[in-house]
N, C-alpha and C positions, 0 to 999 in steps of 0.2 A: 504493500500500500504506500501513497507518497504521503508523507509527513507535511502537512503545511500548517505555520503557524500563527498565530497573529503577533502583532510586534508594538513598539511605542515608536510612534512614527513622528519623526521630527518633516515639516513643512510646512509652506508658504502660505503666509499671511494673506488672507483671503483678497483683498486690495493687491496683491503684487503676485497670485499665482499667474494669471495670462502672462506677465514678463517674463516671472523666473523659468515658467518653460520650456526647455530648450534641447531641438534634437540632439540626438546621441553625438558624443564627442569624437567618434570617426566619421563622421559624415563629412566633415570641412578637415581642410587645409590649415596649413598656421594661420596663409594670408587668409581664407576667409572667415576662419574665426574671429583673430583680430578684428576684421570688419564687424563682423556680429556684434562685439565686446561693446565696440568703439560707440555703435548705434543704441546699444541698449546695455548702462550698465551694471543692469538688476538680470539678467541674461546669466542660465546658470552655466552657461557656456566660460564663464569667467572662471568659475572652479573650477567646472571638467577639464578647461586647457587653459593651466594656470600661467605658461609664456604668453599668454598673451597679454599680461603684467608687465612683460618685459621688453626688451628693442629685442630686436632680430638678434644679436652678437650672443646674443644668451640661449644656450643650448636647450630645445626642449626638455632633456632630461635630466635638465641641472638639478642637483639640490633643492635649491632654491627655489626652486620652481613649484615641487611639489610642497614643502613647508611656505609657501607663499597658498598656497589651497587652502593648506590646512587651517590656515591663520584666517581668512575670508570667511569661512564655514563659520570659524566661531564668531568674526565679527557678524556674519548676515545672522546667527543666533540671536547675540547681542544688544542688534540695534533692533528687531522688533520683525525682520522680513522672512527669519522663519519663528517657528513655536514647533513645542514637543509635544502633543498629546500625553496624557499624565496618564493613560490607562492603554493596556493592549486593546488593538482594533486590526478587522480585515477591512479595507477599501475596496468600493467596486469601481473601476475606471471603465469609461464608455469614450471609446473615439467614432466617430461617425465623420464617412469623407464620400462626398458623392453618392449621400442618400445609403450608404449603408454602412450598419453598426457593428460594434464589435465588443463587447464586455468581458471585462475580467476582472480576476480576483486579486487584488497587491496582499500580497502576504510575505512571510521567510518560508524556504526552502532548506531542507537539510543536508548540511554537507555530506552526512552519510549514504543519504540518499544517490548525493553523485557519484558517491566513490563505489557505491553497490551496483549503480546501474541502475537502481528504479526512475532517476532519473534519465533519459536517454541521448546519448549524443548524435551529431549528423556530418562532422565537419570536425576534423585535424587544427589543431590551433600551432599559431607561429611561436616560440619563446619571447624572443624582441616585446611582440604586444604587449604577453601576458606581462613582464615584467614591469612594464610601465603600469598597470593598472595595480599591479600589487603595489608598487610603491605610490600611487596616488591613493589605494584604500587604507594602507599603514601611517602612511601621514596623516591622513583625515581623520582615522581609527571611524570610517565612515565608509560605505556602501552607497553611491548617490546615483548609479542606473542601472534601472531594474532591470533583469535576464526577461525574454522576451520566453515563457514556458507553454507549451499546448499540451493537451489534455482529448482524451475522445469523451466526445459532451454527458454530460451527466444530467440525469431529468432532475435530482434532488437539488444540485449546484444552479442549474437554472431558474427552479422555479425558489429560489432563496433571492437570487438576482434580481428577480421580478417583484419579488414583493419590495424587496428595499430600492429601487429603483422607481416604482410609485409616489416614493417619497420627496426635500426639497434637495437637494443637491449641497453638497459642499462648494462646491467650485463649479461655473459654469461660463467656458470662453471658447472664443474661436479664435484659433492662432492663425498667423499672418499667411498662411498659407492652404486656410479655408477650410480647416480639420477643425468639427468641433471635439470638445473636452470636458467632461463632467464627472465628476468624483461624490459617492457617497461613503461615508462611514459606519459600518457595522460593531457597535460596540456592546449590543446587550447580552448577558451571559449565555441565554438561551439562542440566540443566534450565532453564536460564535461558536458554540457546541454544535450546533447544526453542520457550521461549514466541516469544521474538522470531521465529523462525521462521514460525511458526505466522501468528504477524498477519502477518507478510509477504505473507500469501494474502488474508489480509481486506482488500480495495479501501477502505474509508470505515467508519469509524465514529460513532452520532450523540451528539448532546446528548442526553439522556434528560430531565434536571433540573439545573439550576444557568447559567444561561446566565449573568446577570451575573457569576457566581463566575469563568467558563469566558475571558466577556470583558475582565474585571480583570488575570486571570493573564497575560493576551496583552498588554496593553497596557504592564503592568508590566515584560513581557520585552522588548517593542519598547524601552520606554523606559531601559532598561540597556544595551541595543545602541547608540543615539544615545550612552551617556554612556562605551561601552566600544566604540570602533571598531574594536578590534585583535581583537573575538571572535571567538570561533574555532568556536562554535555547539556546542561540549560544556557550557558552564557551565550551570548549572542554571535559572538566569532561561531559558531557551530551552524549558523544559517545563514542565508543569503538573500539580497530583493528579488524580488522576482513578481510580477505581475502573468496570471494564468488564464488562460483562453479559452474555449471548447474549438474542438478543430472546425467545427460545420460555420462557426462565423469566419472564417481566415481566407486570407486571399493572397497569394501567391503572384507577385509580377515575373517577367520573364529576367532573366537577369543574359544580356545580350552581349555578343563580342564582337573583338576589332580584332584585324590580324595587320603588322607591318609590311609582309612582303608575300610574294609567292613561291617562295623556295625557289629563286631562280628561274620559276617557269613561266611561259607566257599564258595572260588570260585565257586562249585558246584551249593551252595543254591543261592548265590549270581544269580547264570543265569538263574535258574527256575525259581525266583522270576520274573527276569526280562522279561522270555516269556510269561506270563500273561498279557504283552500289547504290546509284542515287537516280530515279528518274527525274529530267531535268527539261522544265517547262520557262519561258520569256516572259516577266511579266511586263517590265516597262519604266520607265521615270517612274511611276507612283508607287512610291514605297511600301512595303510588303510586309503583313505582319500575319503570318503561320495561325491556319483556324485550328487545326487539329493536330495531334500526338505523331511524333513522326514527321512531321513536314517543320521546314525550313525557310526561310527569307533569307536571298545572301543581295550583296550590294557588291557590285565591281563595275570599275568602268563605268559611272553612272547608270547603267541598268539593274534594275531588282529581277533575280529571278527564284523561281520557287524548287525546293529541291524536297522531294520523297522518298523516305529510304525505303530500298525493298524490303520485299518479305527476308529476305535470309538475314538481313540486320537486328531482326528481335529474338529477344532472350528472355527466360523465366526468370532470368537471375535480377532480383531488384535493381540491382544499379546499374547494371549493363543495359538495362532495358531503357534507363532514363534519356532525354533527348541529349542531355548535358553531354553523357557518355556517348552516346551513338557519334556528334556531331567528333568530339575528341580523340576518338576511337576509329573513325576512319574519316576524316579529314585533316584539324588540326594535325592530327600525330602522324600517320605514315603518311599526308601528303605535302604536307607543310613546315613536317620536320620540329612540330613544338612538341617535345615529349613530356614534358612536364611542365605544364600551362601556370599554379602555382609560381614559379620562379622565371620563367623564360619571360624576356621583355618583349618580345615581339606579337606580344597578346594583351589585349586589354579588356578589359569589363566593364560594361554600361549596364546601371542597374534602368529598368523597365520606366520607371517614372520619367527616366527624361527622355522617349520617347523616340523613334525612330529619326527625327530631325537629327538627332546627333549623331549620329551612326554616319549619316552620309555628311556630317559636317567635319568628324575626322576622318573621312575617307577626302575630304580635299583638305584635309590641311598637312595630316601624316600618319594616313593609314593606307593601305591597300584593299583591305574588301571587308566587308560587314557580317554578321551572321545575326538574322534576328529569330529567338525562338520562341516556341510554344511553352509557357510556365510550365515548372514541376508541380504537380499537385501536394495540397497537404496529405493525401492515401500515400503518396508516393514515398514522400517526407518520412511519413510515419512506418511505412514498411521497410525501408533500410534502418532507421532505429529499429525496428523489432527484430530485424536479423542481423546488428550486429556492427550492421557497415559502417562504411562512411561513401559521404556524396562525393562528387570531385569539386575543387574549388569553382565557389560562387553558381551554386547551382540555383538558390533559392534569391528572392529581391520582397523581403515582405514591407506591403504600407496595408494603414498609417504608421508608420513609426510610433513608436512610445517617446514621451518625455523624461526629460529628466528634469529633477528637480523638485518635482510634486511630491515626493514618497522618498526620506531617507532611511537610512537604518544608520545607525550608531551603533560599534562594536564594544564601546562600554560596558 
């Protein structure tokens, strides 16, 4: 069963949540952060990327930088822009983007959990990351974005949602980029039993988004148990944020590629190769975006054309079957020479929201051909966690994003 628990949630003063909300701190750049900081400076993007404090000269991973967080956290305490809730609560966060919703539960997750498996992973993490996040959660001795967790839906978990979601809201904004955001508080005894309850039925829950966030939190709580042997496994380093889903509201964007060259080959040779597993249809200038599983949009030479793999290209094997792999597995790799897409620079990733205009906009400035696909589903998602796998890099592109800033935990 997953362990989920409720927590004393430190967060934003009702007047200043629409500011302090702010996407996840690898979405942006140094420079666009900065920019972010510069425009808004109740923007929790100020903590999450605390160089931007600093001039450029100053290394993101200085010292400084992350005790420069830490120092911020207490003052936005301080001066009034967050508060603590004085008693454990579960939160239900609602993002609604384009007419449709998505609810979950902000809770702690248990480190045990990850380390057993009941929580489940999808996705290989880099060290470099992780280490930056553990050193921004050990300076803060704070947890400030939530793991993005899914769940297959629960009739008990839902209809608890509903009732409390009748109710008036905590927070109620729409961020500058047209997602609304509402937040209620569950705090009475008998609903809080409810929720634990509830998950008690749910066998696993997965990673949806945030893995390195998810594996910093775990490491950081291992690493308080070595320096605290006498723990007793209530202390709060032993869980982690985490905001939970049911999978039937999630939606999955395509997360799409760029390729730098042709391996030497000419566009010509380039597509012959390619019909040897793929039939291959012209569609035209107007940009091409793949209806069904198995089909392709590629972009070269300013023409989109559609590509279908045959039948001999499918497999029962979950991840082999995915479109991710199909495309990597016999284009990418034996035609293009990127054997490991992860590290090779001559591959890039465009996550789905920004839309096929970009595709063909680094195709003129320093790409060679486009590849747009058909989303991984969350079934799909959820069946390499249950057997074990892992996706290839940048398979999934989930919106709305979560905020940060709404929901902290304090490892206090």
């Amino acid at each position: 069963m997953a362990i989920v628990k409720p927590f004393k949630c430190v967060r934003p003063d009702e007047q200043y949540a629409h500011l302090v909300a702010a996407l996840p701190y690898d979405v942006y750049n140094r420079r666009e952060a900065c920019q972010i900081t510069a425009a808004n400076p109740k923007s929790f993007l100020n903590i999450d990327r605390p160089e931007t404090q600093f001039s450029e000269d100053v290394d993101i991973y200085d010292d400084r930088v992350y005790e420069k967080a830490g120092e911020m956290l207490k003052s936005w305490m301080a001066d009034g822009t967050f508060q603590e809730d004085g008693r454990e609560a579960y939160y239900i966060y609602e993002l609604i983007m384009d007419g449709r919703s998505q609810t979950g539960i902000a809770a702690c997750s248990s480190i045990d959990d990850y380390v057993a498996g009941v929580i489940k992973k999808h996705e290989n993490t880099r060290e470099e990351k992780e280490v930056d996040r553990i050193r921004h959660v050990d300076t803060t001795n704070a947890q400030t974005g939530p793991i993005f967790l899914a769940y297959r839906s629960n009739e008990a978990v839902n209809e608890i949602v509903k009732v409390k979601t009748s109710e008036a809201p905590l927070y109620d904004f729409v961020s500058d980029d047209g997602i609304s955001h509402k937040v209620w508080r569950i705090d009475g005894a008998d609903m809080i039993q409810a929720v634990e309850e509830a998950f008690q039925s749910i066998p696993a829950t997965y990673i949806a988004d945030g893995h390195h966030r998810a594996a910093s939190a775990v490491k950081v709580g291992l690493k308080r148990r070595e320096k605290n042997p006498g723990y007793t496994g209530e202390e709060p380093f032993n869980y982690f944020l985490s905001v939970l889903f049911p999978d039937d509201q999630l939606m999955i964007l395509p997360y799409n590629r760029v390729v730098k060259d042709l391996n030497g080959l000419s566009p010509e040779e380039f597509l012959g190769k390619i019909e040897e597993s793929f039939e291959v249809s012209k569609v035209g200038e107007e940009a091409y975006s793949p209806e069904e599983k198995g089909s392709f949009g590629m972009y070269i030479g300013g023409i989109w054309y559609c590509l279908k793999a045959r039948d001999f290209l499918y497999s029962e094997d979950p991840v082999k079957s995915l479109d991710v792999s199909i495309l990597q597995d016999h284009i990418l790799g034996p035609i293009l020479g990127i054997q490991d897409p992860r590290t090779d620079k001559r591959v890039d990733f465009i996550g789905g929201i920004r839309g096929l205009g970009e595709l063909e906009k680094r195709c003129k400035e320093d790409m060679e051909a486009a590849f747009s696909m058909y989303p991984t589903s969350i079934e799909e998602l959820l069946n390499v966690a249950d057997a074990g796998l892992l996706m290839p890099p940048k398979s999934t592109w989930f919106e709305p994003k979560l905020r940060s800033g709404l929901f902290i935990h304090l490892l206090k």
